[in-house]
C-alpha positions, 0 to 999 in steps of 0.5 A: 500500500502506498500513500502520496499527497499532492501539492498545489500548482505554484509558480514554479511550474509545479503541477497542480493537483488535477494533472498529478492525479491524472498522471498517476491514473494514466500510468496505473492505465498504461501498466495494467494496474489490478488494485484500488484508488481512494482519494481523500479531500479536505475543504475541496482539496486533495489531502490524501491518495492511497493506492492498493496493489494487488496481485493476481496470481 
């Protein structure tokens, strides 16, 4: 299990919120990801995303 937080967009050309976790979706897409994604907010804001791998055997 893994946990990551995403941070909001700066001007240092930092990625906002919406495009990290679309990134992390289109990677999980790209490499047959098998598990769960949970996505916690906080006052309108991502807080928390957890990923759960899974594997089939």
């Amino acid at each position: 299990m893994a946990a990551m937080t995403v941070q909001k967009k700066d001007n240092n050309n930092n990625k906002s919120q919406m495009e990290q976790l679309n990134d992390m979706l289109k990677e999980m897409f790209q490499t047959n990801f098998y598990g769960s994604v949970e996505v916690k907010f906080e006052a309108g804001r991502v807080t928390i995303i957890r990923k759960t791998e899974s594997v089939k055997l």
